[in-house]
C-alpha positions as semicolon CSV with decimal commas, in nm:
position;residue;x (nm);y (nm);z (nm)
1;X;-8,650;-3,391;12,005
2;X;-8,605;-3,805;11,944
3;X;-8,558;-3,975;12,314
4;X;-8,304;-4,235;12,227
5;X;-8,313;-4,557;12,317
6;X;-7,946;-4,587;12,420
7;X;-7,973;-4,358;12,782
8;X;-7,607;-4,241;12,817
9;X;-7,716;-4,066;13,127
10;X;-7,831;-4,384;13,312
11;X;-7,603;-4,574;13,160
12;X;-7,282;-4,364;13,244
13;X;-7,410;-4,091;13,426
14;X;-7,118;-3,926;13,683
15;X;-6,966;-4,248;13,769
16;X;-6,608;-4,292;13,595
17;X;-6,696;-4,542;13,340
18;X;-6,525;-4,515;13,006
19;X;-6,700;-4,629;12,701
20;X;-6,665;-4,658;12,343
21;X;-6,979;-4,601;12,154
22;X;-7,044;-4,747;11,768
23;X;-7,247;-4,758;11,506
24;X;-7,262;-4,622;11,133
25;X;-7,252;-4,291;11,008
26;X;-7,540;-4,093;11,087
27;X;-7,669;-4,271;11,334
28;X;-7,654;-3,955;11,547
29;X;-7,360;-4,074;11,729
30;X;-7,174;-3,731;11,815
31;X;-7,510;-3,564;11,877
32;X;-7,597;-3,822;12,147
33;X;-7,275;-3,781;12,317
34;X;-7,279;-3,469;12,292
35;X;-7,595;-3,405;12,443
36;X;-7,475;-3,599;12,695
37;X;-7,174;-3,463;12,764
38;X;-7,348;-3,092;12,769
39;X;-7,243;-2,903;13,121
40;X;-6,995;-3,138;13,179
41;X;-6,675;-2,967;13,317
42;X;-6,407;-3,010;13,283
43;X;-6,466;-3,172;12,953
44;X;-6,188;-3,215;12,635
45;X;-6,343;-3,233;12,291
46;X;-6,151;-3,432;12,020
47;X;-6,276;-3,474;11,672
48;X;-6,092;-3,703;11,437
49;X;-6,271;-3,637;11,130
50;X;-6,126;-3,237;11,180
51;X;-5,779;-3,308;10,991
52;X;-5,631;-3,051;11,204
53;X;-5,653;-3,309;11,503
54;X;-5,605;-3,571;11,316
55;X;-5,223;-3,432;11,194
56;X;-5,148;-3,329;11,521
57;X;-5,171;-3,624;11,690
58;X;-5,064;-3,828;11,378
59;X;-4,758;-3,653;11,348
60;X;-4,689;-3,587;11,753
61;X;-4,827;-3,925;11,881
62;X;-4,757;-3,770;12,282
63;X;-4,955;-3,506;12,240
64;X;-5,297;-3,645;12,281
65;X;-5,164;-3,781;12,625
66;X;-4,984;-3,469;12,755
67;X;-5,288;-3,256;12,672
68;X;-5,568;-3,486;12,836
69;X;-5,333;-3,471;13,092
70;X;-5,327;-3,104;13,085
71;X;-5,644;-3,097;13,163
72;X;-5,700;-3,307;13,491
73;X;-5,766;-3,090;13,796
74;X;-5,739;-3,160;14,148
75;X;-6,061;-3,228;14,233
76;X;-6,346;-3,324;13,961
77;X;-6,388;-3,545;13,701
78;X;-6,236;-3,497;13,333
79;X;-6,417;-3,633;13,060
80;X;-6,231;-3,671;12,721
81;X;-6,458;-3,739;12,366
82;X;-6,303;-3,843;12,122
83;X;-6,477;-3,910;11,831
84;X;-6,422;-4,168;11,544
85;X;-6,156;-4,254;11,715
86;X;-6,085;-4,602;11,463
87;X;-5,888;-4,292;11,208
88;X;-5,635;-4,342;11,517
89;X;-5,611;-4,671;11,659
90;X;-5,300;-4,625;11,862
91;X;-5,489;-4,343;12,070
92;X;-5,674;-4,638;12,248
93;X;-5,286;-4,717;12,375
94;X;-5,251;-4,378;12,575
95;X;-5,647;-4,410;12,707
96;X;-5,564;-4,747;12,848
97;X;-5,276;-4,565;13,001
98;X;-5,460;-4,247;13,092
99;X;-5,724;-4,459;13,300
100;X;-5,489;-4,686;13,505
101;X;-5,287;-4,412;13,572
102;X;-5,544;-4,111;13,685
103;X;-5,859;-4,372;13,849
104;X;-6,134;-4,192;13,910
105;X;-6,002;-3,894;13,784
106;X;-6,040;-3,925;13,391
107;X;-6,306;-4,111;13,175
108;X;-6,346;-4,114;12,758
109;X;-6,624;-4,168;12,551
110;X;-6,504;-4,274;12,223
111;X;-6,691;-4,286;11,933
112;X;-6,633;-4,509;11,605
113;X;-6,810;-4,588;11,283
114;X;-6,588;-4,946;11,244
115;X;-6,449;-5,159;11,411
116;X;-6,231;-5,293;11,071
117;X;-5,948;-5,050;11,121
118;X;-5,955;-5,133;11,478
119;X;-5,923;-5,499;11,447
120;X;-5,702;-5,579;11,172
121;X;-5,431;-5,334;11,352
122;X;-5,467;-5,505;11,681
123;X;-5,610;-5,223;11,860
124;X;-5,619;-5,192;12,227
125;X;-5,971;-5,255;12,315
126;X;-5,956;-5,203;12,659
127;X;-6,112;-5,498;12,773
128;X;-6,258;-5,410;13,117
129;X;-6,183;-5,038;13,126
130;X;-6,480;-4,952;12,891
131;X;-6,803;-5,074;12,780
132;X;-6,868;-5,096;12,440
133;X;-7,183;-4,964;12,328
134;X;-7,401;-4,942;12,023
135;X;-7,599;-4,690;11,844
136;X;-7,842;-4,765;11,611
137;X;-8,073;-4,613;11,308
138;X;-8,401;-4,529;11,492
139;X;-8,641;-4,833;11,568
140;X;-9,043;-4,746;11,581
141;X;-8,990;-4,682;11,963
142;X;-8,762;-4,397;11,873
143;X;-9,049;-4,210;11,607
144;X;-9,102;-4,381;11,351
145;X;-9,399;-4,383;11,264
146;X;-9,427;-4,351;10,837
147;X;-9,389;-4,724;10,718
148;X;-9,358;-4,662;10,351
149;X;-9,083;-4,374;10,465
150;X;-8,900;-4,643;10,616
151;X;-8,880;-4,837;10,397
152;X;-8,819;-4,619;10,072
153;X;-8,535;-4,396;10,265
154;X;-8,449;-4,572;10,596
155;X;-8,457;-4,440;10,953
156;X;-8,084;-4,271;11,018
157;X;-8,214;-3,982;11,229
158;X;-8,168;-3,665;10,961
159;X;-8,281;-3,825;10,659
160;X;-8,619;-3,969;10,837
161;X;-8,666;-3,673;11,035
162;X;-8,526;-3,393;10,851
163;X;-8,452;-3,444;10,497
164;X;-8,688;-3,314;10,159
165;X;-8,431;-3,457;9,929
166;X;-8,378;-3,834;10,066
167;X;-8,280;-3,954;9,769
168;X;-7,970;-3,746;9,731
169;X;-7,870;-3,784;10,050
170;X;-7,838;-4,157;10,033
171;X;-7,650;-4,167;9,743
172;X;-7,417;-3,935;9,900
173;X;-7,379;-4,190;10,171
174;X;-7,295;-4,444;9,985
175;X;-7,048;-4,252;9,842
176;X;-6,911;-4,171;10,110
177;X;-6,909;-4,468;10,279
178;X;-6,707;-4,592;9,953
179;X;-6,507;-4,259;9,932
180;X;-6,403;-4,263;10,348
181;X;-6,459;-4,578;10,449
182;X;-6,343;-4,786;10,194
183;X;-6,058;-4,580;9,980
184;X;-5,897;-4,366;10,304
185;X;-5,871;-4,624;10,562
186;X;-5,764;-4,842;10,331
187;X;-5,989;-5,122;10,439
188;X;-5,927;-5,333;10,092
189;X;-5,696;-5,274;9,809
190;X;-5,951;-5,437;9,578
191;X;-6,205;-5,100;9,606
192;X;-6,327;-5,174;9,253
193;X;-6,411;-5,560;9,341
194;X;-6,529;-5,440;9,621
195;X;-6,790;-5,194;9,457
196;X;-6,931;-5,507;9,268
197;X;-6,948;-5,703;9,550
198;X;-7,146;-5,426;9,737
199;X;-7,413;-5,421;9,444
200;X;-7,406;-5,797;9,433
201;X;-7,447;-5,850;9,833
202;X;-7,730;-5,586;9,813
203;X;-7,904;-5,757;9,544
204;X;-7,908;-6,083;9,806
205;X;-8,004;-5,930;10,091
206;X;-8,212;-6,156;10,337
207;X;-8,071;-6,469;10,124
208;X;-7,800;-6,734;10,224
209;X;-7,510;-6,630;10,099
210;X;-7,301;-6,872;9,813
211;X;-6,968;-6,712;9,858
212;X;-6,844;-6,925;9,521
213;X;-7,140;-6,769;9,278
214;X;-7,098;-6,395;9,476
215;X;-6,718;-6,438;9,376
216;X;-6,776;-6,575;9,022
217;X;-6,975;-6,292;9,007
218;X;-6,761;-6,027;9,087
219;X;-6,457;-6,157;8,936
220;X;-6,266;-6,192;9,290
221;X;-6,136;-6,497;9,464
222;X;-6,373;-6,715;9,741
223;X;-6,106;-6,600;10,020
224;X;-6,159;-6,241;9,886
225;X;-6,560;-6,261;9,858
226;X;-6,547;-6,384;10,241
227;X;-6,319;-6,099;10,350
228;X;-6,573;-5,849;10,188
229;X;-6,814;-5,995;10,357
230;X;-6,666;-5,932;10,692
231;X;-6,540;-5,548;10,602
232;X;-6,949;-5,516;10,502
233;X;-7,027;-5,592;10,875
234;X;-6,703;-5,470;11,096
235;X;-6,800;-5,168;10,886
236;X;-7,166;-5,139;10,997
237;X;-7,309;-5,118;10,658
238;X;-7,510;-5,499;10,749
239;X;-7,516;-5,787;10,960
240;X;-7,522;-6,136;10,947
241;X;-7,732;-6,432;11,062
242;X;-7,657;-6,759;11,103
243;X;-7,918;-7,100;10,986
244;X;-8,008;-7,205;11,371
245;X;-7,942;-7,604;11,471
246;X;-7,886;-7,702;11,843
247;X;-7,597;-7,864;11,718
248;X;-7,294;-7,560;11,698
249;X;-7,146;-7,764;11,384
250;X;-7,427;-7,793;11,187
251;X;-7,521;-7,377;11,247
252;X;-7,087;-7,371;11,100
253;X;-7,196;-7,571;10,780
254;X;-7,470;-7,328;10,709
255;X;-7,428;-7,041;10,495
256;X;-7,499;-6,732;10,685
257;X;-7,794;-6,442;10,568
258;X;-7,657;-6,052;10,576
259;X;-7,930;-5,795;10,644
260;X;-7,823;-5,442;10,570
261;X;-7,881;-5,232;10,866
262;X;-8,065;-4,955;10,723
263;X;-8,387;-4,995;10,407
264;X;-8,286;-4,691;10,254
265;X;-7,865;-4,752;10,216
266;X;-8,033;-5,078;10,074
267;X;-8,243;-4,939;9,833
268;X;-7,950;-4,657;9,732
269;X;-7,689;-4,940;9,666
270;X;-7,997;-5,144;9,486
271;X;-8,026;-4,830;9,279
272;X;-8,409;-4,884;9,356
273;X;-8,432;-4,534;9,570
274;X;-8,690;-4,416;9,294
275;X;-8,842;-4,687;9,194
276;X;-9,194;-4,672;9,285
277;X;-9,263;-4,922;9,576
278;X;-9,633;-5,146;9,521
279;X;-9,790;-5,247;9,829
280;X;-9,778;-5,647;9,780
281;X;-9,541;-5,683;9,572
282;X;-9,218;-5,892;9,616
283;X;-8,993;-5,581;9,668
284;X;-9,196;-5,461;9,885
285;X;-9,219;-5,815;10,097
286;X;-8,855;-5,763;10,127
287;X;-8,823;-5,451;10,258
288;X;-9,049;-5,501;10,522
289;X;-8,921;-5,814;10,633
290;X;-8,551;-5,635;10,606
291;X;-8,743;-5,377;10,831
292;X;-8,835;-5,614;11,105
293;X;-8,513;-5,798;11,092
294;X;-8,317;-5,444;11,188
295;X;-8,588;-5,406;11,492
296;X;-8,507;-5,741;11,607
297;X;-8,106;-5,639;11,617
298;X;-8,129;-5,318;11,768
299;X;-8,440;-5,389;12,021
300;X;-8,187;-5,670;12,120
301;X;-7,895;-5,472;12,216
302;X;-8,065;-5,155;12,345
303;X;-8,249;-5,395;12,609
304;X;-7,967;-5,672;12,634
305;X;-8,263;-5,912;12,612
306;X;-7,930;-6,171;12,537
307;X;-8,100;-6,328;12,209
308;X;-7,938;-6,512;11,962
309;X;-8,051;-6,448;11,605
310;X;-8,052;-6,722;11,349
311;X;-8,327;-6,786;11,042
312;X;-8,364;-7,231;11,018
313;X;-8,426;-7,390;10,682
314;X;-8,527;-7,717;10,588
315;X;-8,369;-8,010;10,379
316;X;-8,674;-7,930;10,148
317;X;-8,584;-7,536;10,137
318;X;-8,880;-7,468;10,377
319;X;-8,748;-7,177;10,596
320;X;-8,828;-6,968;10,885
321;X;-8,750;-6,625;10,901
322;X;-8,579;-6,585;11,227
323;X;-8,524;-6,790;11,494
324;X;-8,467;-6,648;11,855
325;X;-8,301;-6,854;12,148
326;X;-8,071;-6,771;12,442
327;X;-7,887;-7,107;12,436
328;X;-8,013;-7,466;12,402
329;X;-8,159;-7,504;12,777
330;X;-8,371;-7,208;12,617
331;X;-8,745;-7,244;12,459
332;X;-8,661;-7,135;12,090
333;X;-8,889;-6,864;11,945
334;X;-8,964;-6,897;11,575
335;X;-9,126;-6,572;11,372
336;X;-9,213;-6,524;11,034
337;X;-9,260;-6,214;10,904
338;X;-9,528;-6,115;10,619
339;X;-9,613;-5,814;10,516
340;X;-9,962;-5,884;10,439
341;X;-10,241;-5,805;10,639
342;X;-10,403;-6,180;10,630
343;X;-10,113;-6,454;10,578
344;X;-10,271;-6,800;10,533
345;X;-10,186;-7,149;10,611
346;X;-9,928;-7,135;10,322
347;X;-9,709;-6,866;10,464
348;X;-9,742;-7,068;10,813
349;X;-9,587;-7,427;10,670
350;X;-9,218;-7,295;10,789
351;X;-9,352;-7,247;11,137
352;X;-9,537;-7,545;11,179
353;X;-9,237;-7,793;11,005
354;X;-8,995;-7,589;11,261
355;X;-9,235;-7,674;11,509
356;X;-9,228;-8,088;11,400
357;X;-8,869;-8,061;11,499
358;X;-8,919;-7,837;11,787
359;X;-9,142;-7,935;12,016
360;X;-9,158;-7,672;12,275
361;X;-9,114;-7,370;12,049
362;X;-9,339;-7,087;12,035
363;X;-9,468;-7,001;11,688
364;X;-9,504;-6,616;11,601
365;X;-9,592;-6,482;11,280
366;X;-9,575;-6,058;11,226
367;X;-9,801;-5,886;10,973
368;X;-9,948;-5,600;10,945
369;X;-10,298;-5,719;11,061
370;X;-10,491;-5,475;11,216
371;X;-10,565;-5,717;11,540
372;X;-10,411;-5,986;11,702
373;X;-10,528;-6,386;11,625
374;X;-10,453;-6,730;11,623
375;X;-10,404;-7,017;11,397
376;X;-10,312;-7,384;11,476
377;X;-10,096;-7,264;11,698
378;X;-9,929;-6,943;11,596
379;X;-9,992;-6,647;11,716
380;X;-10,084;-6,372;11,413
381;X;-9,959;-6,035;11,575
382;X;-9,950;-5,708;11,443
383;X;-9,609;-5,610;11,411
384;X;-9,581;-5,322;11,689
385;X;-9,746;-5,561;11,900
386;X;-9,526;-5,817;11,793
387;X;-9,200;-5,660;11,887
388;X;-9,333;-5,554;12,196
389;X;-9,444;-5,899;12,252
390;X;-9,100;-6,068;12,166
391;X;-8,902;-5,699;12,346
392;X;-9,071;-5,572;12,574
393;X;-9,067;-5,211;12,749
394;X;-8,917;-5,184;12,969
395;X;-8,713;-5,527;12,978
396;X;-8,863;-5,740;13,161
C-alpha cells in the first residue's frame, strides 16, 4: 500500500471543509478519496463517469440538490463525492448553494481530471468554500524506486506498480484521453489538428515553444496552436514553464517550455514506448531531465514550498534548466540537471553565466553521481539528495 503524499486526512480530516481535488486520469484520484472517505457516515457517493448519474442529473438538473439534501440528518456531518465532476459543471452551482445553506452540516469532495470544461463554461469555482487540491503521478517519495521504469512507462500508480503489459496500457490512455477528453467534452472542434499538434508538442518537449513553426506544422492557425496549447495543460496532460527575468515583461516576451507530466504518456504519444532506451544517449538525457522537472512540480505543491518555476536562457542560447525563486526579494536557485554520473565544466557554463548575472544565486547541478561534491561553486548532488535538498521532508 503507496502512502500518498497528498494526506486527505490531515488535510480535511472531520472539519467541514469542502474541496475539489485534480489531477489526470489515473493518478489514483477516486482511490485516494475513497480511502479517505472509508467509515464515513453519512456519506453520498456520486460518480459522473457512470452514465446512469450522469443522465439523471443531466436531464433533472434538481435532483442532485434534493437528494444531497435527502440525505442531511440532524445531527452529523454529510459528506457528498462527487467525482469528475467537470462532465457537469453546473453541479458546482447547487454545491455552492448546498454549503451556504446547510454550514457545518454538509461538505463535498469533488474530483476532476480538467479544469478546460470548467473554465471555458464559467464554472462556479467556489472561491472560498473549497480548497482546491492536486493529485499527482507518484514522485520517488511515493515508491519509486526503478529509474529506467520511470522513465520507459511513467509513474501513474497502476501502470508502475501493477501493470505486465505497460505498453498497452499507455496507448490506451492516450486514446482515451483523445477519445474522452478531447472528442466528448468537446474541448476543440479541430480533434484532427489537434492530434498533430499532440505528436508535434511531444516531439518538443522540454524546448521553447515557436507557436508559428508548431502551427505551420500542423496546418492550424497561430491563435489555434496557442489554444491547444492551453487545452494540453487545463487538461493535465503537461505543464508549462516560463524563461525567468526579474523583470515580469521580459519573462511575457519569452516563449514558454511544456513538460508533459508523466515519461511514459510522453514516450506513448512519441511512439518511442518500445524503443530500446541507451543509457547516455540523448533520449535518454531527456527523459531524465523530463523526470526531474515533474518532481520539481509535484514536490512543490504537495509541500506548498511557494516556488516559482522558470528555466533562463541567454542572448547566446546558453540555458539553465530550471530556475527556482519565490519572488524577486527572494535568493534565486538555479539547477541543471544531467543525467550523467560525472558532468564537467562544460555542462556547468549555464550555471556559472546565470550566476554572472546573478550574484547571490545558489548554483545546483543534479546527476546521478553516486556522492555529493563541489565545483567552482556548484554543488554536484545526487538527485534524491538533490530534491531533498531543494524540498525537503517534512517542509521546513
Amino acid at each position: 500500500m503507496i502512502t500518498r503524499l497528498l494526506d486527505l486526512p490531515r488535510l480535511l480530516g472531520k472539519t467541514p471543509q469542502s474541496a475539489l481535488l485534480f489531477g489526470p486520469r489515473g493518478s489514483g484520484k477516486t482511490r485516494l478519496s475513497l480511502a479517505f472517505l472509508r467509515g464515513k457516515s453519512p456519506l453520498l457517493v456520486f460518480d459522473l463517469l457512470d452514465n446512469a448519474n450522469f443522465t439523471r442529473f443531466l436531464t433533472q438538473p434538481d435532483l442532485f440538490k434534493h437528494e444531497v439534501e435527502g440525505g442531511l440528518k440532524p445531527r452529523g456531518l454529510l459528506t457528498v463525492f462527487v467525482d469528475e465532476v467537470q462532465r457537469l459543471p453546473q453541479l458546482l452551482n447547487d454545491v455552492h448553494s448546498l454549503i451556504e445553506s446547510h454550514k457545518g452540516k454538509v461538505r463535498f469532495l469533488l474530483t476532476g481530471s480538467s479544469a478546460r470544461k470548467l473554465k471555458r463554461g464559467g464554472a462556479n469555482l467556489l472561491a472560498g468554500r473549497a480548497w482546491t487540491l492536486h493529485l499527482h503521478p507518484l514522485t520517488h517519495r511515493e515508491g519509486v524506486r526503478d529509474l529506467r521504469r520511470a522513465l520507459s512507462f511513467g509513474t501513474l500508480p497502476a501502470i508502475y506498480l501493477e501493470d505486465a503489459s505497460p505498453e498497452r496500457s499507455l496507448k490506451a490512455y492516450v486514446d482515451t484521453y483523445l477519445k474522452e477528453e478531447i472528442q466528448q467534452e468537446a474541448l476543440t472542434r479541430k480533434v484532427d489538428g489537434y492530434v498533430r499538434f499532440l505528436e508535434v508538442a511531444a516531439q518538443m518537449n522540454g524546448a521553447p515553444l515557436n507557436f508559428s513553426s508548431i502551427a505551420r506544422v500542423c496546418g492550424v492557425s497561430v491563435p489555434t496552436a496557442q489554444e491547444f496549447f492551453s487545452i494540453l495543460v487545463d487538461t493535465m496532460i503537461a505543464f508549462r514553464v516560463e524563461g525567468w527575468a526579474w523583470s515580469v515583461r521580459k519573462q511575457l516576451r519569452q516563449s514558454p517550455k511544456l513538460y508533459f507530466f508523466d515519461c511514459g504518456v510522453l514516450n506513448a504519444v512519441r511512439g518511442e514506448l518500445t524503443t530500446e532506451l541507451k543509457t547516455g544517449s540523448f533520449r535518454y538525457g531527456m527523459l531524465f531531465e523530463t523526470f526531474i522537472v515533474q518532481e520539481f512540480f509535484r514536490l512543490n505543491d504537495y509541500q506548498e514550498t511557494g516556488f516559482r518555476m522558470h528555466y533562463w536562457r541567454s542572448n547566446s542560447g546558453v540555458e539553465v534548466d530550471v530556475v527556482l525563486s519565490r519572488g524577486p526579494s527572494d535568493r534565486p536557485i538555479a539547477v541543471e540537471i544531467k543525467s550523467s554520473a560525472t558532468p564537467n565544466s562544460k555542462d556547468l557554463r549555464g550555471l556559472h553565466s546565470f550566476k554572472s548575472e546573478n550574484k547571490h544565486a545558489r548554483l545546483f547541478c543534479l546527476c546521478q553521481t553516486p556522492r555529493p561534491y563541489e565545483i567552482d561553486g556548484v554543488k554536484i548532488l545526487p538527485w534524491t539528495e538533490g530534491l531533498a535538498t531543494l524540498f525537503p521532508y517534512p517542509p521546513v
